[in-house]
N, C-alpha and C positions, 0 to 999 in steps of 0.2 A: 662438455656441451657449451660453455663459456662463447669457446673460441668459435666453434659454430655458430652461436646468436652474434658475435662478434663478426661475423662475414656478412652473416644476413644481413645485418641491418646495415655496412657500409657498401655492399654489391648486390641486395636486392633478391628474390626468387631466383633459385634456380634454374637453366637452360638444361631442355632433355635431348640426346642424340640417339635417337634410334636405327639400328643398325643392322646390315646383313648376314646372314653368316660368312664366314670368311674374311668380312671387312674388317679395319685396326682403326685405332685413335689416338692420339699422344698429347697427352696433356702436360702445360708449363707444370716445374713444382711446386709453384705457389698455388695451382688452383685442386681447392675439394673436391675431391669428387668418387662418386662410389657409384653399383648398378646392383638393377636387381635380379632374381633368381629367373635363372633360364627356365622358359619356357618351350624348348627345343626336344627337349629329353635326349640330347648326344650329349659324350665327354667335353667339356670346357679346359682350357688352357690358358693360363695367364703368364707374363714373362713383365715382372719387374722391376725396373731399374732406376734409380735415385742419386742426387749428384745434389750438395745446397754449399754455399760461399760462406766461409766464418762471419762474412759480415752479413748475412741474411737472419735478420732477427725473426721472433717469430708475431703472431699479431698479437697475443698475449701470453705476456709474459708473467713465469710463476713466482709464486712468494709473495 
């Protein structure tokens, strides 16, 4: 939870994207992001994929 209070407080409230069915989104790797429970009542599908540069530290760091 660190690291979270650690975004808020340098990028502010959260931006919400609300979506169709069928539509997609891609988010850089650096940005949080999570959703919440469908409200659809169909099968949901998620697909993925993650890529980060040895020099890509993180915003807080352990120890």
């Amino acid at each position: 939870m660190e690291a979270v209070n650690a975004i808020l407080d340098t990028y502010g409230e959260p931006a919400y994207a609300e979506m169709e069915s069928g539509e997609k989104i891609f988010f850089h790797p650096l940005v949080l992001h999570a959703s919440d429970r469908s409200t659809s009542g169909k099968r949901q599908a998620l697909v993925y994929c993650s890529s980060n540069a040895r020099l890509n530290a993180p915003i807080v760091k352990e120890g």
